[in-house]
C-alpha positions in Angstrom: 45.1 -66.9 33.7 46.4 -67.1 37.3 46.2 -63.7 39.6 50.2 -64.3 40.1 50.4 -64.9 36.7 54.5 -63.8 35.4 54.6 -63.6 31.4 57.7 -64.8 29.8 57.4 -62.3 26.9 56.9 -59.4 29.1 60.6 -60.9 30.4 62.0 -61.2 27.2 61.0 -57.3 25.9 62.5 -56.5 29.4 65.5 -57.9 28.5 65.2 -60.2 31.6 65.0 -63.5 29.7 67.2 -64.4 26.7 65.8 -64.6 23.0 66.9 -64.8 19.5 66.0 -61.7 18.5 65.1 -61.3 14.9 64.2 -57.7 15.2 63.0 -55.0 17.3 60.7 -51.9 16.7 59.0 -49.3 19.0 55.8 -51.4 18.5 56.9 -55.3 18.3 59.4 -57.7 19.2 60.4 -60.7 16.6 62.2 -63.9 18.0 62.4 -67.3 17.2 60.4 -69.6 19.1 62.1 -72.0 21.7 60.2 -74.8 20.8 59.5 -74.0 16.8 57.3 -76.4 14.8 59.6 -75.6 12.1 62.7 -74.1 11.2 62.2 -70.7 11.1 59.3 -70.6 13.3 59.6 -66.7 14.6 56.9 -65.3 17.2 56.0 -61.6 17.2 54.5 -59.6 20.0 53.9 -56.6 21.0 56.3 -54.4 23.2 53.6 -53.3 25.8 51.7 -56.4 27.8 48.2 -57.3 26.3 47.3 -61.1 27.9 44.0 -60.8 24.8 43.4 -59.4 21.6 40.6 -57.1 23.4 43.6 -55.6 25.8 45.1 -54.6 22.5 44.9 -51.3 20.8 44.2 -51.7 17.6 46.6 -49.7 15.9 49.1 -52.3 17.6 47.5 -55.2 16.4 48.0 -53.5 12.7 51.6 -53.5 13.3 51.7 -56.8 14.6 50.3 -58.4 11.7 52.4 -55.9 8.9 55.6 -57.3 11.2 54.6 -60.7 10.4 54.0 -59.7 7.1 57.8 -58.8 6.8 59.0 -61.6 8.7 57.3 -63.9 7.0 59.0 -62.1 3.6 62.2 -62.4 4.9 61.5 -66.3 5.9 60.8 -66.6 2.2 63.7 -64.9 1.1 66.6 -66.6 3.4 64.6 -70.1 4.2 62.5 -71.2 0.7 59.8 -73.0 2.5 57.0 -73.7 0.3 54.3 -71.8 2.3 54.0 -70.1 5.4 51.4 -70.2 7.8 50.0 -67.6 10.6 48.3 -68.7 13.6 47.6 -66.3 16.9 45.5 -68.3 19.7 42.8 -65.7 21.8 41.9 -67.5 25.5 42.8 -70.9 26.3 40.0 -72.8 24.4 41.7 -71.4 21.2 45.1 -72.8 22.4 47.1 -69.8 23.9 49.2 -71.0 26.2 51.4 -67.5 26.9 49.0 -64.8 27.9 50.4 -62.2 26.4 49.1 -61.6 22.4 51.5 -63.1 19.3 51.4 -64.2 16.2 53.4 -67.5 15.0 55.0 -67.1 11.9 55.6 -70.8 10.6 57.3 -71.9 7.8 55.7 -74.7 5.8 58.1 -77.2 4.0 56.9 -80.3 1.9 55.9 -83.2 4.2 56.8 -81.1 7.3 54.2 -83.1 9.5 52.8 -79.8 10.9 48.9 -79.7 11.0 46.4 -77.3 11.9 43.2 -79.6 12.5 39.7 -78.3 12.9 36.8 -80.6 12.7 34.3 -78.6 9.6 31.1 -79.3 8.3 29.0 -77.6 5.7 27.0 -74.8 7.7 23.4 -73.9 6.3 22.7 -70.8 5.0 20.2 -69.9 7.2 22.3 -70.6 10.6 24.8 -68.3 8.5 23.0 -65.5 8.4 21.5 -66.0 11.8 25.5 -65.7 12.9 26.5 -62.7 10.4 23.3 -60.7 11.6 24.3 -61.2 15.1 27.7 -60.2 14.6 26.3 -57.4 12.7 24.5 -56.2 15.5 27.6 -56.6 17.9 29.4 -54.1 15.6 
């Protein structure tokens, strides 16, 4: 992230920059996205600057996710998509493109085109433990 780096959502909690607020609490800010994969494809972030999900107090991040949870209700309520997917993107090989932390709420309809495309193959159980004791130890 660039030293003179000026965050867009930072300007939009400010007031600064126009949104389409879907709603506001003391925690988070909900508003649709400007360029939404779908219809219905609402962002929410937190009211105080966190460019990471390690600059984020935890208690924050809870709310951030139940907001989505309730977003994501009212999506399914007043839009009937068939599904709904989450997606947040941590540093810029996950993707994040807006240094400041939030969570996509996006709506899935039938034959939508969206895609969320990660190369897998079978692990074996011995390089999965080798990872779960590590990130055992890191906790």
């Amino acid at each position: 992230m660039p030293e003179d780096y000026e965050c867009p959502f930072c300007s939009i909690v400010s007031g600064r920059a126009a949104a389409s607020v879907v709603r506001e609490t003391e925690a988070t800010l909900a508003f649709a996205d400007l360029n939404p994969a779908t219809r219905g494809h609402t962002l929410v972030v937190p009211q105080q600057h966190a460019a990471y999900l390690e600059d984020l107090d935890p208690a924050v991040g809870g709310q951030l996710f139940e907001e989505g949870m309730e977003i994501a209700a009212a999506v399914r309520e007043s839009l009937g998509p068939d599904g709904i997917n989450f997606f947040l993107a941590d540093g810029e090989a996950a993707g994040q493109e807006v240094f400041h932390v939030h969570l996509h709420v996006v709506p899935r309809y039938e034959d939508d085109g969206v895609q969320f495309v990660a190369n897998q193959s079978r692990a074996d159980r011995e390089e999965l433990d080798a990872v779960a004791e590590r990130l055992r130890g890191a906790l």
